[in-house]
C-alpha positions as CSV (number, residue, x, y, z in Angstrom):
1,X,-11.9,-171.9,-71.2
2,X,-13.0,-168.3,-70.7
3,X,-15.7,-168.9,-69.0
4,X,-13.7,-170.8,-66.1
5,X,-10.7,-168.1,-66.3
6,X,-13.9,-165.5,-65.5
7,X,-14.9,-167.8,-62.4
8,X,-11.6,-167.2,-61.4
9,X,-11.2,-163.6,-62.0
10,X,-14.3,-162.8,-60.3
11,X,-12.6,-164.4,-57.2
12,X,-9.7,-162.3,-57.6
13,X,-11.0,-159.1,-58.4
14,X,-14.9,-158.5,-57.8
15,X,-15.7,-157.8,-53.9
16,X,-18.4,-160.0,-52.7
17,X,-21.4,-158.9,-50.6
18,X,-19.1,-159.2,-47.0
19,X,-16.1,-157.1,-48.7
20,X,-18.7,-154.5,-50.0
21,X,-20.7,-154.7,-46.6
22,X,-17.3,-153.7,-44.9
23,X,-16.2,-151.1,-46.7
24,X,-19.5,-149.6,-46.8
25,X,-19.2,-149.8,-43.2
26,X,-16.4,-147.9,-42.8
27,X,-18.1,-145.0,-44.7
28,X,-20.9,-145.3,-42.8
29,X,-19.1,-144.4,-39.9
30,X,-17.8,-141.3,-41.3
31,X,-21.2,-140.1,-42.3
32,X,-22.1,-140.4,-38.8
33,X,-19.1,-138.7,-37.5
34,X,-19.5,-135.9,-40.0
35,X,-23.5,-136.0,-39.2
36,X,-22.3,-135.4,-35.4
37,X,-20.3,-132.6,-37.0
38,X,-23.1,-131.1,-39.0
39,X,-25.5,-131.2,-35.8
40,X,-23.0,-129.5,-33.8
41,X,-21.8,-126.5,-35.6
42,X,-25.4,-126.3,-36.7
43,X,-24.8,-126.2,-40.3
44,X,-27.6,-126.3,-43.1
45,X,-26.5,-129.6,-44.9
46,X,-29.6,-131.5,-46.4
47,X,-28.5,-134.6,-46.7
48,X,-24.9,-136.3,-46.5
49,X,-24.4,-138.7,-49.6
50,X,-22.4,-141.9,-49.7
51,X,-21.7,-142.0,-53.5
52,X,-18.8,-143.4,-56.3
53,X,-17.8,-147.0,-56.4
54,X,-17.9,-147.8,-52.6
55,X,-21.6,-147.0,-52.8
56,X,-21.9,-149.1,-55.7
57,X,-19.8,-152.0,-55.4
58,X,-17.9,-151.3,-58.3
59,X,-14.2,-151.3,-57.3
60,X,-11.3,-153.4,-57.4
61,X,-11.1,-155.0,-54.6
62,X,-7.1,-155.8,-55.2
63,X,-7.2,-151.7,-54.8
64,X,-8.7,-149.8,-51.6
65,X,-11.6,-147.9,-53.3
66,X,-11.5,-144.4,-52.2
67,X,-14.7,-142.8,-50.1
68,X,-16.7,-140.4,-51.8
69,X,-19.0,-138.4,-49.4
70,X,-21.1,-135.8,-50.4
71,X,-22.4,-132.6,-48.4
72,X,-25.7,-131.8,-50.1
73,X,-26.8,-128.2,-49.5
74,X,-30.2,-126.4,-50.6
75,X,-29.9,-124.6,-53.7
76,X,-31.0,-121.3,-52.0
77,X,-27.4,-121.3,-50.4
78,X,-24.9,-118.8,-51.4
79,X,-22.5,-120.5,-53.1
80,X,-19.7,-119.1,-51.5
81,X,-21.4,-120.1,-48.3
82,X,-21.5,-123.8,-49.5
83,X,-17.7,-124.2,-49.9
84,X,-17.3,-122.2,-46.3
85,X,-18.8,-124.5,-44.2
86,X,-18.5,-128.0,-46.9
87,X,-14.8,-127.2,-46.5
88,X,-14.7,-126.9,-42.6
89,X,-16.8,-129.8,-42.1
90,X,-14.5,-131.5,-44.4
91,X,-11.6,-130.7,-42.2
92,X,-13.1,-131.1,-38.8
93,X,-13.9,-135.1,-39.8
94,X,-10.5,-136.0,-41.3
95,X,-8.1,-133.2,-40.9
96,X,-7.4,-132.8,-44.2
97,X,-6.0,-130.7,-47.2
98,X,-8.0,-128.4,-49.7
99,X,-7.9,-129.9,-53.2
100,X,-9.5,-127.8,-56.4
101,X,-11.6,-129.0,-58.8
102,X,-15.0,-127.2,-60.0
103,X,-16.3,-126.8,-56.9
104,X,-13.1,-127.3,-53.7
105,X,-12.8,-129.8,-51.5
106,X,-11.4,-131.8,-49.0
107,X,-8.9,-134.3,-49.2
108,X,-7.8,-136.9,-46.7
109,X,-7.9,-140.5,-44.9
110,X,-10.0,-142.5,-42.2
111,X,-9.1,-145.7,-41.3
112,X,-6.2,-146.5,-44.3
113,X,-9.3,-145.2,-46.6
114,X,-8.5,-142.3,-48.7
115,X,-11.6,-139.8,-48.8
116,X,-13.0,-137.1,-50.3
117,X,-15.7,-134.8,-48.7
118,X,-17.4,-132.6,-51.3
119,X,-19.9,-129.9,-50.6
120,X,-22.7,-129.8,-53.4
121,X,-26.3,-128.9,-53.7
122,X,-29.4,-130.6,-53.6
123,X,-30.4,-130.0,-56.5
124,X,-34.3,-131.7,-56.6
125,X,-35.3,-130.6,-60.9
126,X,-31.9,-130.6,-62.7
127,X,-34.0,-129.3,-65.7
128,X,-34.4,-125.9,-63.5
129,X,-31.1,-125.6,-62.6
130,X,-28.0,-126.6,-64.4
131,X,-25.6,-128.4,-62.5
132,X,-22.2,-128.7,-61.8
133,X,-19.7,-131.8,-62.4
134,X,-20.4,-132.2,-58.6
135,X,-23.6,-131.4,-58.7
136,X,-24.4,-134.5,-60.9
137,X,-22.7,-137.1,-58.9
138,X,-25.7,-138.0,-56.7
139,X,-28.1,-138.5,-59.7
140,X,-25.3,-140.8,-61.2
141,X,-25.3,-142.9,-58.6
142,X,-28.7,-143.2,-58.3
143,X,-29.0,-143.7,-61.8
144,X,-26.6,-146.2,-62.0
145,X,-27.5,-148.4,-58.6
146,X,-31.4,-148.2,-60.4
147,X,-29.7,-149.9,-63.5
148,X,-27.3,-152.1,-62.8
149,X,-28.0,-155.7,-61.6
150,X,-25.6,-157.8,-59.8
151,X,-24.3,-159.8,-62.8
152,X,-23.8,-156.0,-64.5
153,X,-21.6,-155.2,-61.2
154,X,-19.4,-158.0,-61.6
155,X,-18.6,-157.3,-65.1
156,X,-18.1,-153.6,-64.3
157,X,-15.3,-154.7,-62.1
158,X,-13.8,-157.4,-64.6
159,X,-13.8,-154.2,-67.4
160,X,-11.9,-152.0,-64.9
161,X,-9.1,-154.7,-64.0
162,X,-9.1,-155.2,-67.8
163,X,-8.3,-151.7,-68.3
164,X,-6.3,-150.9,-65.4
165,X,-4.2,-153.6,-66.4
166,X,-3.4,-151.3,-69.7
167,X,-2.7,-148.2,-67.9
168,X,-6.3,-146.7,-69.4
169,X,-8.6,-146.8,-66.5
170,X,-9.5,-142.8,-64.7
171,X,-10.4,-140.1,-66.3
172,X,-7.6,-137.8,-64.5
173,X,-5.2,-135.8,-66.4
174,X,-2.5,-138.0,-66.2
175,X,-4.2,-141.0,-67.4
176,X,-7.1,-139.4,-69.7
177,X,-8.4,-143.6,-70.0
178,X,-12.0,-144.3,-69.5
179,X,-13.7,-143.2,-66.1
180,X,-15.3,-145.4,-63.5
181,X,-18.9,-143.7,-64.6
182,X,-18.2,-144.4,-68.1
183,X,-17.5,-147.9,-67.6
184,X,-20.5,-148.2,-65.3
185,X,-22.6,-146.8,-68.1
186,X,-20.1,-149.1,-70.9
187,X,-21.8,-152.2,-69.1
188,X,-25.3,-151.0,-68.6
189,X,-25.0,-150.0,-72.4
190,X,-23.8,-153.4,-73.8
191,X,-25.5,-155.6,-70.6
192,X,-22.0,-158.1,-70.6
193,X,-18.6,-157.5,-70.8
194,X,-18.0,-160.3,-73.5
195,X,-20.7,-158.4,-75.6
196,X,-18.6,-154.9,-75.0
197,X,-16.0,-156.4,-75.4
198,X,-17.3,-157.5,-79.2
199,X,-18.6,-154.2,-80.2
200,X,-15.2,-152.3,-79.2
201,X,-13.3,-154.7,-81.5
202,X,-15.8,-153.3,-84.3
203,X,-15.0,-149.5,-83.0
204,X,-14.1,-146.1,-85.4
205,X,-13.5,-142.9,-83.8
206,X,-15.7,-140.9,-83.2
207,X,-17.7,-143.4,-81.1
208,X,-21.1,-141.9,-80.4
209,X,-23.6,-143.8,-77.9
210,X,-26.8,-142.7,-75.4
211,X,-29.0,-145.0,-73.1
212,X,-31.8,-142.1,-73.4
213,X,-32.0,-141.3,-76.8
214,X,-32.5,-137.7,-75.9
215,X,-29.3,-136.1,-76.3
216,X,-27.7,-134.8,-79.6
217,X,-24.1,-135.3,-80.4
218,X,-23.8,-132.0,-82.1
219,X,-20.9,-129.8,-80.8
220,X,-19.1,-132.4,-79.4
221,X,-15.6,-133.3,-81.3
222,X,-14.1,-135.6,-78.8
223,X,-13.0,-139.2,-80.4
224,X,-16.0,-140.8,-78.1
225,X,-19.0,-139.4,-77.1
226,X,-21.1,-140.9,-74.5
227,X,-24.6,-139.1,-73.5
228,X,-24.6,-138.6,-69.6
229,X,-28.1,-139.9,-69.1
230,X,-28.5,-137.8,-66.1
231,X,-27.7,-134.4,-67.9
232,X,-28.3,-134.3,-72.0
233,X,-25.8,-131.7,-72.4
234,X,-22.8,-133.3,-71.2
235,X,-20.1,-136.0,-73.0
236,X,-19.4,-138.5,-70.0
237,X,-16.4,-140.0,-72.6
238,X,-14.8,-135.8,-73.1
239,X,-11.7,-136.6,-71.0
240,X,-11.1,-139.7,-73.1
241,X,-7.7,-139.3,-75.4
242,X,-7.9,-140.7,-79.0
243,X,-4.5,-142.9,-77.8
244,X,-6.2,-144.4,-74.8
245,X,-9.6,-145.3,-76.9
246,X,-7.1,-146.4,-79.7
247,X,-5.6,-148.9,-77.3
248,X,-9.0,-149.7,-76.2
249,X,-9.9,-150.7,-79.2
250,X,-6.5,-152.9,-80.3
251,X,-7.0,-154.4,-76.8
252,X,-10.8,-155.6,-77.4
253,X,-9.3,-157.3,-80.9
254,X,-6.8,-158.9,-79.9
255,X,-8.9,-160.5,-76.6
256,X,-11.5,-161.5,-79.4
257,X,-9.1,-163.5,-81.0
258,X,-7.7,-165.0,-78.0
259,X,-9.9,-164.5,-74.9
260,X,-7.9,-165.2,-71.6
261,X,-7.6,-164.4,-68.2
262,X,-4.1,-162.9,-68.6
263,X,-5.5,-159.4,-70.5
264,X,-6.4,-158.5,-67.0
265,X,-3.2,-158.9,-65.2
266,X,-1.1,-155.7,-64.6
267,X,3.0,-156.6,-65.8
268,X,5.4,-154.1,-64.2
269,X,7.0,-152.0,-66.8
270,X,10.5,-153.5,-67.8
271,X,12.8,-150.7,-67.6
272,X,15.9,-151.6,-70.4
273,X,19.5,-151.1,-69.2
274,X,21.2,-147.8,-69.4
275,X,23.9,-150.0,-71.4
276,X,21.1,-151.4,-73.8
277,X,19.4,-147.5,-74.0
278,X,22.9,-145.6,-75.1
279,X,23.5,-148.4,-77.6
280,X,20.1,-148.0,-78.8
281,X,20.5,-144.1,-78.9
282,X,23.6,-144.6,-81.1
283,X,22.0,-146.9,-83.5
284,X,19.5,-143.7,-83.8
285,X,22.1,-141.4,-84.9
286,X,19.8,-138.8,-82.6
287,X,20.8,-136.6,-79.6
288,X,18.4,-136.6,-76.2
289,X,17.8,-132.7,-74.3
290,X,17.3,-133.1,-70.7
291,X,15.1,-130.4,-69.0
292,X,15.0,-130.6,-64.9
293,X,13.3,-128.6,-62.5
294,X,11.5,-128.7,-59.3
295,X,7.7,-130.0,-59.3
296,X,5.6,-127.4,-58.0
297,X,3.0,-128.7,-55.3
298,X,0.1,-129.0,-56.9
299,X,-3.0,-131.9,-57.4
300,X,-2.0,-134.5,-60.5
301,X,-4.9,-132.8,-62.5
302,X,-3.8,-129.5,-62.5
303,X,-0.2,-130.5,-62.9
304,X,0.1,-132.8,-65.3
305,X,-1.9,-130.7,-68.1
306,X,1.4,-128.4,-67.3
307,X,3.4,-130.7,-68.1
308,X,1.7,-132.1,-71.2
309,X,2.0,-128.1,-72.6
310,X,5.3,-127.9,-71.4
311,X,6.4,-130.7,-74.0
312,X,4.8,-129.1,-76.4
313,X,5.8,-125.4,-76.0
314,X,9.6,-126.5,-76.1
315,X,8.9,-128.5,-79.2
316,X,7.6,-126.0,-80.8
317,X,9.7,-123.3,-80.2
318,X,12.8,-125.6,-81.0
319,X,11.3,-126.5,-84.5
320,X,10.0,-122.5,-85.1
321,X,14.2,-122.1,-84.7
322,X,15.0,-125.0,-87.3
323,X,15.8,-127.7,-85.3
324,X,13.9,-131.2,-86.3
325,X,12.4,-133.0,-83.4
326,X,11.6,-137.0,-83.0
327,X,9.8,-136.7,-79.9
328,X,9.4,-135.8,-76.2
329,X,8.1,-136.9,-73.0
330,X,7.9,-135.7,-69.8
331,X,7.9,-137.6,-65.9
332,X,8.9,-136.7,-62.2
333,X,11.7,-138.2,-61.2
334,X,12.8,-137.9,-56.9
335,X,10.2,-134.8,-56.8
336,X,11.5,-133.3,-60.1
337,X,10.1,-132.5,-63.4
338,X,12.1,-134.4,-66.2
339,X,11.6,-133.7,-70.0
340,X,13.5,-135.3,-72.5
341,X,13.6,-134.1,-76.1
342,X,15.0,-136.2,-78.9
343,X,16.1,-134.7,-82.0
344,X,17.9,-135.5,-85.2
345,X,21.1,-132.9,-84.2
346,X,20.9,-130.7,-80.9
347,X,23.1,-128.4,-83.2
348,X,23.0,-126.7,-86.5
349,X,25.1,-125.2,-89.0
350,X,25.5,-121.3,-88.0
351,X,24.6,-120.5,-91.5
352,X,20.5,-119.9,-91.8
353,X,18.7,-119.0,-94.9
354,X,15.8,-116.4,-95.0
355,X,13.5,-115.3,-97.1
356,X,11.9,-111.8,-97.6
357,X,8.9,-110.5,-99.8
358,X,8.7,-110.9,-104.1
359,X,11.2,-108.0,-105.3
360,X,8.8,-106.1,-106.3
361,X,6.8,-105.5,-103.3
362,X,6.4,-102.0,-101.6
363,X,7.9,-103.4,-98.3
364,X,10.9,-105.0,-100.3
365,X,12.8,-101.9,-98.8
366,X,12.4,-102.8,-95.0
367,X,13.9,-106.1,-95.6
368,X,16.5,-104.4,-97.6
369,X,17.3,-102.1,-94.8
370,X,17.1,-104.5,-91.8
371,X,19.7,-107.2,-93.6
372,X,22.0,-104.5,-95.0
373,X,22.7,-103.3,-91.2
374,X,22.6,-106.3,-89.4
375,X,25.3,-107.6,-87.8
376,X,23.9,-111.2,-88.6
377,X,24.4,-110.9,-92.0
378,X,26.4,-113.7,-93.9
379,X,25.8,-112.1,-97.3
380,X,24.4,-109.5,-98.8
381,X,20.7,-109.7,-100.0
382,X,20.3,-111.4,-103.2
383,X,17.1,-112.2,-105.9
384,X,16.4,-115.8,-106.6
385,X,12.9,-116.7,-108.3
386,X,11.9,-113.3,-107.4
387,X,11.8,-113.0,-103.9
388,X,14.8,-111.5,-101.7
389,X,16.5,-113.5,-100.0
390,X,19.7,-113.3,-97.6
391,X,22.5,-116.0,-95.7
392,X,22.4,-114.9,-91.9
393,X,24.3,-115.9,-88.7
394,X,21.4,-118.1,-86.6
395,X,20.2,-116.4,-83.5
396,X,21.2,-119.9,-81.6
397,X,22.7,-122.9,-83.4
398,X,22.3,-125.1,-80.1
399,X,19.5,-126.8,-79.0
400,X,20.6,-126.0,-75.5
401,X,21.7,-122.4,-75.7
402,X,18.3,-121.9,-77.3
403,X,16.8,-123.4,-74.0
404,X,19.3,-122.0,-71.5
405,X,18.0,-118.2,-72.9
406,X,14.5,-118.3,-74.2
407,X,13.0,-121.6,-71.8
408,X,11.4,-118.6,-69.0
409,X,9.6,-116.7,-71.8
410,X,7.5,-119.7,-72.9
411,X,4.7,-120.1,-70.2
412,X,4.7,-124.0,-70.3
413,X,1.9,-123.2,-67.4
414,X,1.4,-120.3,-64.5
415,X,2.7,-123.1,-61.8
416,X,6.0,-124.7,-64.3
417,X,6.7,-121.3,-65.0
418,X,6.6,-120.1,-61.6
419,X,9.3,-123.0,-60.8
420,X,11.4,-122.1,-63.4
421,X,11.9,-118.8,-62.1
422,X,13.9,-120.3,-59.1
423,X,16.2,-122.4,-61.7
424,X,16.0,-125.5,-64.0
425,X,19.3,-127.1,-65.4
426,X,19.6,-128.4,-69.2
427,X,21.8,-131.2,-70.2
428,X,22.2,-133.7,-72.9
429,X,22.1,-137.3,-72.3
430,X,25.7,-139.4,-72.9
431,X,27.4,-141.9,-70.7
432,X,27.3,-140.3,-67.6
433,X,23.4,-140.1,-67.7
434,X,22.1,-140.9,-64.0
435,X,19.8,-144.3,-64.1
436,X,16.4,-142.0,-62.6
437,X,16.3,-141.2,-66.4
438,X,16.2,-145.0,-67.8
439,X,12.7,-145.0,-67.0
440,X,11.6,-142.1,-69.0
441,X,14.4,-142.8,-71.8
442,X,12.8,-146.0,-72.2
443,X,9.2,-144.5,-72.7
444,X,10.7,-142.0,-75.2
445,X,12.4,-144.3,-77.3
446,X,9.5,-146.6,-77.0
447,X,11.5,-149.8,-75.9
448,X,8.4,-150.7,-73.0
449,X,7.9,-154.0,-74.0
450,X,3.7,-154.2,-75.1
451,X,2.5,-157.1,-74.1
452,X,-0.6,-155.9,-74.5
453,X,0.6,-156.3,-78.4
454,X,2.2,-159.3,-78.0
455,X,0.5,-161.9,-76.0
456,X,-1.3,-164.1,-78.1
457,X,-3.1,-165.9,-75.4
458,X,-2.5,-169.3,-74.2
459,X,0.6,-168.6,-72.2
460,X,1.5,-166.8,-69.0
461,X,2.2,-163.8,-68.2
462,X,3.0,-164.4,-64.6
């Protein structure tokens, strides 16, 4: 049955030789526009390189793959020189906008394509020169289009709708799934996708492979660690989260027992009622913190690392003041930052209990002192078990007076904290909550339906 629900994924997913032949086309056409560009401003580019998925036929064709082009310049070239003129080339050919990553580059689209243009070097003996993340692209697509065979491409595609369907395909920040190079290498590793498949189910973290043999896994810690056969020193799986590889691996066990076309098809997230959530919320017995501010305007992959530390600085620094905390999560909502906090009271009693040093310690006398004069005090210092110990007034019994005061001295991140400067509101959620916050209430209280976990093949999920 598999085997005919394949035939028929293949059809729906894999790009044949006349879809790959067109898209290549179109980035053919912008490597001879930006050669025209090259020529004419009499830049020093060695060679312009076609790479990622477009070059390989590798992408969903159900998604437009992106165009990867590549300005290759000789290693002799200033640096400094190379992101000059990779980044006005760049913006000459599509008129588009700076991005950051290791090296910059330009962003932007040609015919309803989105592109990147990314000034590298030619580098001709990688074992001379260490290379870059950029720097290594052209050798993994060479090394990848010299080992991959045209059954191995189909199946590279069918493993990417399979994990695009579970929200764990990319490598950026706000994913941290598998990349499209690691699943490249996934297939070249394991030769099928039925045979990858197998092995996942049989998975334990940390998962440690290499095609070559010639690298060490030694300093790495990630929860998978995947050689890059085109550079010894580097783990292709090190953006890889132990949640997303965890998933991975329920996923692969659960298509072992059933194997069925319907793994691979995406089902929109069902967003429960605001009703249904605030009933839920009082079965909890918890209270929900809203935190809103303006997003700052910056790429996913520096942002979203922001936000993932902003979640966890507020956590915390609400538990460092006594408060217990179920969870958080953060999303943009309408072009604003959203994080929502759940936690067992968003108040506590004014009363706090702290302890001081064994009563016969040399420093007993600075507690002593500060508690005798404070203005906090509930009591005076007492002895019990032989440490000092004293009933004071909490600095903040509120969740959100603690927020309100102390949220800008916190550094979530240098572009969050820059926002938060111009203002941020804090709010709990009740009746009145607005429905943009269903979709992230839902995610925090984990009522997303899995049917990733509950579709025990045989029936449809469309």
């Amino acid at each position: 049955m598999w085997a005919e629900e394949k035939k028929k994924l293949i059809k729906l997913y894999v790009p044949n030789g006349d879809e790959c032949n067109a898209s290549r086309k179109v980035a053919e056409e912008l490597k001879e526009k930006i050669s025209g560009i090259v020529s004419k401003e009499h830049i020093d580019v060695v060679e312009i390189a076609i790479v990622g998925s477009i070059a390989r036929g590798t992408y969903i064709k159900t998604k437009t793959p992106d165009i990867d082009i590549f300005l290759l310049f000789k290693d002799t070239v200033n640096l400094e020189n190379i992101k000059e003129e990779g980044l006005k080339i760049g913006k000459i050919a599509i008129n588009g906008e700076t991005r950051y990553a290791q090296h910059p580059y330009i962003h932007g689209f040609y015919k309803n394509f989105e592109v990147d243009i990314v000034p590298a070097y030619k580098i001709m003996d990688p074992s001379i020169m260490k290379m870059s993340a950029v720097d290594r692209t052209p050798f993994h697509n060479a090394f990848v289009l010299n080992k991959m065979n045209e059954r191995m491409r189909i199946d590279t595609v069918i493993l990417k709708q399979f994990l695009y369907a579970h929200d764990i395909y990319g490598a950026e920040a706000k994913i941290s799934g598998l990349s499209g190079y690691l699943t490249e290498l996934l297939i070249i590793y394991y030769n099928t996708f039925e045979n990858l498949i197998k092995h996942v189910a049989k998975w334990k973290p940390p998962v440690k492979l290499s095609l070559t043999g010639d690298g060490h896994y030694n300093g790495f810690t990630e929860p998978m660690i995947y050689i890059d056969p085109v550079d010894s020193s580097r783990n292709v799986a090190a953006a890889l989260s132990i949640d997303c590889l965890s998933k991975f691996i329920t996923l692969a066990r659960r298509f072992n027992d059933n194997p069925s076309e319907q793994f691979l098809f995406k089902k929109e997230v069902k967003i429960a009622s605001k009703e249904e959530l605030i009933h839920k919320l009082k079965e909890r017995g918890t209270e929900i913190l809203v935190i809103e501010t303006k997003a700052p305007e910056v790429v996913d992959d520096i942002l979203y690392p922001q936000l993932k530390r902003f979640v966890k600085v507020v956590i915390d620094s609400l538990e460092r003041y006594g408060f217990k905390v179920v969870n958080g999560v953060y999303d943009l909502v309408n072009s604003r930052i959203v994080i929502l906090i759940e936690l067992y009271s968003l108040s506590l009693p004014a009363l706090e209990l702290r302890n001081g040093p064994p009563a016969w310690n040399d420093n007993s006398n600075e507690f002593l002192n500060k508690w005798l004069n404070s203005k906090r005090s509930l009591s005076y210092p007492f002895i019990m078990d032989g440490y000092w110990w004293v009933y004071v007034r909490r600095e903040f019994n509120t969740a959100m007076d603690l927020v309100k005061d102390r949220l800008q001295t916190w550094n979530p991140g240098k572009n969050i904290t820059e926002i938060l400067s111009e203002g941020f509101s804090v709010k709990k959620i009740d009746d009145s909550a607005e429905d943009s916050l269903m979709p992230p209430l839902t995610k925090l209280m984990k009522l997303e339906e899995p049917d990733w976990l509950t579709f025990k093949g045989g029936e449809s999920l469309q």
